[in-house]
N, C-alpha and C positions, 0 to 999 in steps of 0.2 A: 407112493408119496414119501415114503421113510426117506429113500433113496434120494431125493429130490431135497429132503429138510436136513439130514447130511451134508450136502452139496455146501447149499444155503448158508449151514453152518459154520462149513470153514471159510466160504469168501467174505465173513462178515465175523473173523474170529477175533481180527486186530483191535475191534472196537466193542470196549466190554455193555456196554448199551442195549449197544445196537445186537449183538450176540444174545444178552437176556429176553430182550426185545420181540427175537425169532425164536427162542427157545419157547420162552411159555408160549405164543400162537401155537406153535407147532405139538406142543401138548396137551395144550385144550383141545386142537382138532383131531387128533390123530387117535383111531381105538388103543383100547387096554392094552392089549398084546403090543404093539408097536410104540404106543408110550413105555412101555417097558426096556425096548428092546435100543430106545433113542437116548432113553434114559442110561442105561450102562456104555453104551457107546461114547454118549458125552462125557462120562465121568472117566473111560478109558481113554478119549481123545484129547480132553481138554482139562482134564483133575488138577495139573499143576497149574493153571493158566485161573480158572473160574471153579473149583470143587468146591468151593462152599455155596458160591451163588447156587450150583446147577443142583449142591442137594436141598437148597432152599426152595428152587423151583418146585422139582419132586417130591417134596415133603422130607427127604430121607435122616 
């Protein structure tokens, strides 16, 4: 499923919304280890775009 909310993530990266939108679902649902692992990814993928929202998401 990680692989799948990656996906997700970037066809829906233009709209900053819609992008928090599918991030926190995808966090609520997803276990520990993989919330972790979607977590550094987003913030590698998208840090200049949403890094604040995404470590508002994650608590960080």
């Amino acid at each position: 499923m990680l692989e799948y909310t990656k996906s997700l993530l970037q066809k829906v990266s233009f709209d900053r919304g819609l992008f928090l939108k599918e991030l926190k679902k995808s966090a609520d649902w997803l276990d520990q280890e993989d919330r972790g692992r979607l977590r550094s990814w987003s913030l590698t993928t998208f840090y200049h775009m949403y890094g604040t929202d995404i470590k508002e998401v994650f608590h960080s």
